[in-house]
MARZABA-56898 format. One record per residue: residue in three letters; x, y, z negated of N, C-alpha, C in turn. Coordinates in steps of 0.001 Angstrom, whole numbers, plus 500000, padded with zeros to 6 digits. Each point is the difference from the previous one (the first is absolute). Layout:
# MARZABA-56898
AlaXYZXYZXYZ;...
END
This chain:
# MARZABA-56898
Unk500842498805500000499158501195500000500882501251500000;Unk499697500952500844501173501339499534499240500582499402;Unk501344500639499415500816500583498700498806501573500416;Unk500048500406498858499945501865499955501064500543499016;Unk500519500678500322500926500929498916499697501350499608;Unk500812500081498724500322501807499638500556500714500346;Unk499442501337500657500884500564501012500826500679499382;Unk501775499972499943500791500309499642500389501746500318;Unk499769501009500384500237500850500873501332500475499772;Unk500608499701500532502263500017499820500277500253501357;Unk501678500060500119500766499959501005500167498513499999;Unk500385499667500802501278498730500283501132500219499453;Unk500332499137498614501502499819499692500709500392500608;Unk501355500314499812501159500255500348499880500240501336;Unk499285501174500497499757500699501444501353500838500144;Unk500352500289500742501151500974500408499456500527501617;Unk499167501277500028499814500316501643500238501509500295;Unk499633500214501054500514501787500581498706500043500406;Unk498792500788499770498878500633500289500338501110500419;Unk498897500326500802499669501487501055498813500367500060;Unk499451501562499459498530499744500331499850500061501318;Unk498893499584500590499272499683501295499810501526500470;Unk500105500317500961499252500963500830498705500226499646;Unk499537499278500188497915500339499176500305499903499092;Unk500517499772499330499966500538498227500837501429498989;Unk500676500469501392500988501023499700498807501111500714;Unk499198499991501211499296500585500373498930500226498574;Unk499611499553499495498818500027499055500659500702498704;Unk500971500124500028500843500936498672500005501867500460;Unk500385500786498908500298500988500104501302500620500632;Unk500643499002500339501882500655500581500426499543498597;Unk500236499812498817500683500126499063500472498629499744;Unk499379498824500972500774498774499688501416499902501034;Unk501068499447499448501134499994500958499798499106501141;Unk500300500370501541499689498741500486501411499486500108;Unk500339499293499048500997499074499811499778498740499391;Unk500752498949500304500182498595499549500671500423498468;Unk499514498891498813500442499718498860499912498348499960;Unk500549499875498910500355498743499324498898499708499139;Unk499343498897500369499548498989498624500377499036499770;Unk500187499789498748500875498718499370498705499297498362;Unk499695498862500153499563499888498610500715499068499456;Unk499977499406499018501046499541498738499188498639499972;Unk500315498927499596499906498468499724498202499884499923;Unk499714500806499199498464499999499361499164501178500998;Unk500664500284500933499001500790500778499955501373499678;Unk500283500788499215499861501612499743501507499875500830;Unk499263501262500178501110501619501180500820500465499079;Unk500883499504500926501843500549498885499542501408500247;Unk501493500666499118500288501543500048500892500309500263;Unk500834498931500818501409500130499888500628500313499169;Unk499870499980498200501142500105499357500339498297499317;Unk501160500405499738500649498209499300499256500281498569;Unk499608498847499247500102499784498700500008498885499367;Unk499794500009498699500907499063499435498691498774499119;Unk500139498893499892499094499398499124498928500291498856;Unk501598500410499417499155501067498340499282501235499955;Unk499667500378501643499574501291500339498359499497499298;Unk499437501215500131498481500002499565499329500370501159;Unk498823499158500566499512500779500848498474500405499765;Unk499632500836501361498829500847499601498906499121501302;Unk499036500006499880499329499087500566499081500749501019;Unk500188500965501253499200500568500702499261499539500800;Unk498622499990499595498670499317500801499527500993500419;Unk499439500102501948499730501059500234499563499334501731;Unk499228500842500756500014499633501219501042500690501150;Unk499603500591501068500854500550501054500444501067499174;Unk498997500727499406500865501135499698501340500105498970;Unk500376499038499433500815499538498962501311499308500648;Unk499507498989501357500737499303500834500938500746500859;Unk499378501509500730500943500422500680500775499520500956;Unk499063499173501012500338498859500464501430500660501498;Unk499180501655500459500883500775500615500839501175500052;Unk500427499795498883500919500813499119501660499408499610;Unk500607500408500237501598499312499713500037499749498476;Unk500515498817500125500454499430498707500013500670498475;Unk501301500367500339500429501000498531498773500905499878;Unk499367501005501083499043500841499785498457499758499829;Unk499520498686499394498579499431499511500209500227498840;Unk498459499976499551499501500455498203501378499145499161;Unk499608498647499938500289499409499423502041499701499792;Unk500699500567501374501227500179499977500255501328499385;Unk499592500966500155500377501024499239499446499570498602;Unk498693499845499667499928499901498203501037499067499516;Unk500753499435500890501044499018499219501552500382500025;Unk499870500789500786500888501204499934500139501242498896;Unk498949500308499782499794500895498744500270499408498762;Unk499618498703499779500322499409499052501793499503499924;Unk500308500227500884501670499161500495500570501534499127;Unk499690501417501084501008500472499933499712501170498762;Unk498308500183499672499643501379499268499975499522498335;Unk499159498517500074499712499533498336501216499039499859;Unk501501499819501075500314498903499426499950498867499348;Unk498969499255500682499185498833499413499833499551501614;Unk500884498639500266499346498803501205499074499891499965;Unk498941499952500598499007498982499862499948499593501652;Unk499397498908500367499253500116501028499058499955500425;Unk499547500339501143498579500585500679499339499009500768;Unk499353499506499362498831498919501212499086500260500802;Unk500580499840500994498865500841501062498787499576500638;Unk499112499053499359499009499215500690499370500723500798;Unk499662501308500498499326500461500742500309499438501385;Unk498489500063500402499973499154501290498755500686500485;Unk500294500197501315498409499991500736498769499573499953;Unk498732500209499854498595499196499601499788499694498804;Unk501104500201498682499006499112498972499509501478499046;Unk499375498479499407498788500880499034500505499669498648;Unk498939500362499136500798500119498409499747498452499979;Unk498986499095500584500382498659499669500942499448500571;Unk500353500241500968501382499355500282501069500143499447;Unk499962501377499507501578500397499380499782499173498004;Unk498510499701500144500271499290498585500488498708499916;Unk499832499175501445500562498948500265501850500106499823;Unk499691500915500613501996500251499830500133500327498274;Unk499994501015499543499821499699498715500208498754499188;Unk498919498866500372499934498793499275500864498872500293;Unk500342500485501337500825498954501364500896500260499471;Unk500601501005500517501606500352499611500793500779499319;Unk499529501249499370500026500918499726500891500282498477;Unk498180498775499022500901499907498415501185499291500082;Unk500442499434500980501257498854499675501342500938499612;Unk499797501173500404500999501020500054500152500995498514;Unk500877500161499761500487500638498644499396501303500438;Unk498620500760499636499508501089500493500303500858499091;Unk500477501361500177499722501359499196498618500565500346;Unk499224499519500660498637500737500722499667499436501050;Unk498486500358500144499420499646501095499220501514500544;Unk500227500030501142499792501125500520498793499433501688;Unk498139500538499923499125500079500847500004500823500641;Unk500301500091501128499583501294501055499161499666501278;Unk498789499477500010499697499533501214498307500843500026;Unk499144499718501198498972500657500144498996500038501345;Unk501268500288500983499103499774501232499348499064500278;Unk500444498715499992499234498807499924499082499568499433;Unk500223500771498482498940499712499319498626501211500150;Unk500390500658500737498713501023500393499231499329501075;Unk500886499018500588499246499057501432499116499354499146;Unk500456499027499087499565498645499560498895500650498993;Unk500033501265499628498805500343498888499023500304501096;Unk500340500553501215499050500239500963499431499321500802;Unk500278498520499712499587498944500665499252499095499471;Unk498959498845500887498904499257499065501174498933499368;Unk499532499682498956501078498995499219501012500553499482;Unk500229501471499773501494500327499496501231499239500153;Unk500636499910499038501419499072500285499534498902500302;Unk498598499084499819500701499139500465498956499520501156;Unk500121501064500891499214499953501204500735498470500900;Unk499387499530500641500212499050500813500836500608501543;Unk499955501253500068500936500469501306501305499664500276;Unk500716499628501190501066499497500032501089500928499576;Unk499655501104499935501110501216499441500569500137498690;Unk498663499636498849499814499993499000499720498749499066;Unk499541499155500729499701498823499215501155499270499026;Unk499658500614498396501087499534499308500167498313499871;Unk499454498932501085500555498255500181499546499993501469;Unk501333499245500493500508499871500979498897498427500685;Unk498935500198500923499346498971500332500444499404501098;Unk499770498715499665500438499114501038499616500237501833;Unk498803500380499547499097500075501428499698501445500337;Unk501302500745499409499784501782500322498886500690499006;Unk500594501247499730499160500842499294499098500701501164;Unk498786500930499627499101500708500696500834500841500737;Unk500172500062501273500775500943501142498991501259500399;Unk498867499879499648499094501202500139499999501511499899;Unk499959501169500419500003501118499382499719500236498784;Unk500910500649498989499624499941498670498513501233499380;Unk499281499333499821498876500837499365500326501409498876;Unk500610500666500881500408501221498760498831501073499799;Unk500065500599498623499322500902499780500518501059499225;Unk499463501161500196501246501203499871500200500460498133;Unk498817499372498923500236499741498484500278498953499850;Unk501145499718499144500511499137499780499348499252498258;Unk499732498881499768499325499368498863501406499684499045;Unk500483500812499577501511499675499242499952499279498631;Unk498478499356499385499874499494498723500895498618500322;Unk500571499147501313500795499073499847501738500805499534;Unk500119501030500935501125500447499841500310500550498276;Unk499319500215499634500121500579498446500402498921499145;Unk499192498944500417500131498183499236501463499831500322;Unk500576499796501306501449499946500647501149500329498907;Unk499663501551500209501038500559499333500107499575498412;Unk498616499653499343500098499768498458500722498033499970;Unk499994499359501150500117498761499511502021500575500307;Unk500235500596501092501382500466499808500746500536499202;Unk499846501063499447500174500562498530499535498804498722;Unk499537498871500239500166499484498879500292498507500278;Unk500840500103501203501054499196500344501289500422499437;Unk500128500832500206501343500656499562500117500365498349;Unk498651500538499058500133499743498530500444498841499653;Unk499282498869500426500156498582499921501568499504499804;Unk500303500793500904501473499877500512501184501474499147;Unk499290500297499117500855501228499982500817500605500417;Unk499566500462501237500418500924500851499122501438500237;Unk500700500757500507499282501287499764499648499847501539;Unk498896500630500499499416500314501338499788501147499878;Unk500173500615501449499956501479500264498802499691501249;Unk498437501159500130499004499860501435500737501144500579;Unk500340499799501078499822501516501156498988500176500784;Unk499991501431500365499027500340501088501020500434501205;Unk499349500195501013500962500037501261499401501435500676;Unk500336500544501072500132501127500604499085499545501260;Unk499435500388500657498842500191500806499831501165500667;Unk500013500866501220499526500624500928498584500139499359;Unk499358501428500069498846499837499499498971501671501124;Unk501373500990499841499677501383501119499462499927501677;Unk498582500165499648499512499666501597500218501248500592;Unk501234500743499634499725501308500782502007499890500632;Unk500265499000499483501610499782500553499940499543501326;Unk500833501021500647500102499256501742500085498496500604;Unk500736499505498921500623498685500161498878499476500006;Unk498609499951498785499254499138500021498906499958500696;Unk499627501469500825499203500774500945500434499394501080;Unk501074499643500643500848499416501088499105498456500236;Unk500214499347498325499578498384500112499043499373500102;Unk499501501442499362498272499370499020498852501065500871;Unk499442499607500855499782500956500891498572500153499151;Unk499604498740499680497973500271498742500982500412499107;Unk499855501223499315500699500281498914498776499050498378;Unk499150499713500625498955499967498855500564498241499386;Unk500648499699501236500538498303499553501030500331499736;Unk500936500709499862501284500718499462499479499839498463;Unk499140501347499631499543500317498890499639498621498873;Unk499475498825500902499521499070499276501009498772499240;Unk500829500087501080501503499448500037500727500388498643;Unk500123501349499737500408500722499251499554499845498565;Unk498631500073500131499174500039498646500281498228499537;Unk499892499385500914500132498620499535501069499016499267;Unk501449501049500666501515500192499029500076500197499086;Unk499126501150499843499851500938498475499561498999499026;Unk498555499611500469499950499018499356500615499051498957;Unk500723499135500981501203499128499493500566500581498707;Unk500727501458500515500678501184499361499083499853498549;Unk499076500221500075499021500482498799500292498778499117;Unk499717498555500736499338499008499085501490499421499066;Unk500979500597500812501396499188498894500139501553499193;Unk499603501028500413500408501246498696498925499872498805;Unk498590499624500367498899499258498904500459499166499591;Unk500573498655500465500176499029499173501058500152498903;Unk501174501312500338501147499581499167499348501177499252;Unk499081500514500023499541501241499092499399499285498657;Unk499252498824500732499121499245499472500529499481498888;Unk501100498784500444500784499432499319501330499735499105;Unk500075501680500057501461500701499902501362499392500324;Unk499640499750501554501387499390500667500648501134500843;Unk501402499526500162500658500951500741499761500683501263;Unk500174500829500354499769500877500830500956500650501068;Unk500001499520501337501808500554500710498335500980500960;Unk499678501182499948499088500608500744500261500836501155;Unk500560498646500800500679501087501342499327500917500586;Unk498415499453500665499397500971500381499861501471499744;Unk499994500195498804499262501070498973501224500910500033;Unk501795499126500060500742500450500182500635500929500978;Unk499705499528501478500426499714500968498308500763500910;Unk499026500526499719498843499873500450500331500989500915;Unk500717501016500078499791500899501213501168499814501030;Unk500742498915499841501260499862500469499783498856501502;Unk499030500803500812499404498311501249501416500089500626;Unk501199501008499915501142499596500899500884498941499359;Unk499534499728499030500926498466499469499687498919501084;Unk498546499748500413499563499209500736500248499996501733;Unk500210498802500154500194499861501612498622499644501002;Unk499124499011499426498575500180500203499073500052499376;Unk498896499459499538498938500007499132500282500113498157;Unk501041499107500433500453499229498319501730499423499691;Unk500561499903501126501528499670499589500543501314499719;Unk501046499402498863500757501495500300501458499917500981;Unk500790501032500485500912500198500691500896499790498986;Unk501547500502500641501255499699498492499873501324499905;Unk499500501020499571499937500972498986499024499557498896;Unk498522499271500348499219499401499400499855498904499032;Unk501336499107500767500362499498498900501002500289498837;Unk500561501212500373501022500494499025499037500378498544;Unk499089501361500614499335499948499219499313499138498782;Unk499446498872500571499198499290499471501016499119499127;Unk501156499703500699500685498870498978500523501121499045;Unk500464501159499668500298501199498823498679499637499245;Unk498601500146500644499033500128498493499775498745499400;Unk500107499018500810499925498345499440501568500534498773;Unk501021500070500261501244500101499392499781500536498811;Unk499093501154500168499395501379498848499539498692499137;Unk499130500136500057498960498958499405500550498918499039;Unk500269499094501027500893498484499418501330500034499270;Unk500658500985500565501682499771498899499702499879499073;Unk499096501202499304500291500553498638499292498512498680;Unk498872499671500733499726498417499798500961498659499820;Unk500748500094501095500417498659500129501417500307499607;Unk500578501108499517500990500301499133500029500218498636;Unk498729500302499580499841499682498588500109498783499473;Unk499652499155500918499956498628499731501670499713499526;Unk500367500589500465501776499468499914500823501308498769;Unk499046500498499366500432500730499024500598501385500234;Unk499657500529501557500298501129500419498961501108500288;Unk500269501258500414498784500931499924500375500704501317;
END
């Protein structure tokens, strides 16, 4: 009888390749992505190196996140997750390293699979969430996460998932996503580890050329927008809620759309930014731990 599985959402082990964005995909940006080839490389267990060396006894930080975290076309050293491990190398003097699970398509259930999969095996100083877009699909879709669509379907069916147009609707039902985040955060108590939620940066000005250029119904622009926010809202409620940590890029970062290259990635100024306020945030945490301030 075949098998169904859990969909893992990772790289391939020990990848080593030279990516280029595509022509249609450099067209759909603002100019601010390089059109140049970078390096991806992931490590034994599938997260995206940072190109720095480290050492066993290092501590690492556990980054669950989707594209926007992945930086899938961005050079090496210059992704979120290589610079925050950089800040920690060269500003708090403290190794740690940076796990980069971000990957394209997943949702907060997938990245809890990683979490449970692979994640605790690792000597963590933190766990660090930054994901959203996906999960604004999957709240906007019949079945939420665990819609039966082949895009989304968190188990892998033998005889194919639903290939259909996905039934979206422009409010998103986020009472699964709220559940998500509380069984994650108390994965990590469990585990005593500290977790940090982020919010992410989003295009939101229907009066910017760039998005006047793309979005020719500005009114499906607008809806697009509100439906991010969303997301935005439901992890700044929950950690309001539950008095969990808080990395609040948006709120940070809210008038800043030139970090971004299209809708939602950021460029390498964008990620400079963003890995400094993750840095803000987390040192002063995960250095107390070690008897420093």
């Amino acid at each position: 009888m075949p098998k169904r599985f859990i969909r893992l959402k990772e790289f391939d082990p020990s990848t080593d390749l030279t990516v280029h964005p595509p022509e249609d995909y450099l067209s759909g940006t603002d100019g601010s992505l390089k059109n140049k080839s970078c390096r991806l490389r992931t490590d034994s267990d599938g997260f995206l190196w940072t190109g720095h060396e480290f050492s066993s006894d290092d501590e690492s930080i556990l980054a669950l996140g989707d594209s926007i975290l992945e930086n899938y076309w961005i050079e090496e050293k210059y992704r979120i997750c290589s610079r925050l491990e950089h800040k920690f190398r060269s500003e708090a003097q403290h190794p740690v390293r940076v796990l980069n699970s971000g990957v394209t398509g997943a949702t907060l259930l997938n990245l809890l699979n990683v979490l449970l999969t692979k994640g605790l095996k690792y000597k963590l100083a933190g766990v660090l969430i930054m994901a959203g877009p996906i999960d604004a699909v999957a709240c906007a879709t019949d079945g939420g996460y665990w819609t039966k669509h082949y895009q989304l379907n968190p188990i892998v069916e033998p005889s194919g998932s639903d290939r259909t147009v996905l039934d979206k609707r422009d409010i998103a039902d986020l009472d699964q996503r709220r559940k998500l985040l509380q069984v994650l955060a108390s994965v990590a108590d469990i585990h005593g580890v500290p977790i940090w939620f982020a919010t992410y940066i989003h295009r939101s000005d229907n009066t910017e050329p760039w998005v006047i250029s793309k979005w020719p119904k500005i009114d499906r622009f607008d809806a697009y927008a509100t439906l991010q926010s969303s997301i935005n809202d439901s992890t700044r409620s929950f950690a309001k809620e539950h008095g969990r940590m808080l990395i609040d890029v948006q709120m940070e970062l809210k008038n800043t759309q030139d970090l971004l290259y299209d809708l939602i990635h950021p460029n390498v100024e964008g990620c400079r930014y963003i890995a400094d306020l993750m840095f803000r945030e987390m040192a002063p945490v995960i250095l107390k731990k070690h008897g420093r301030q």
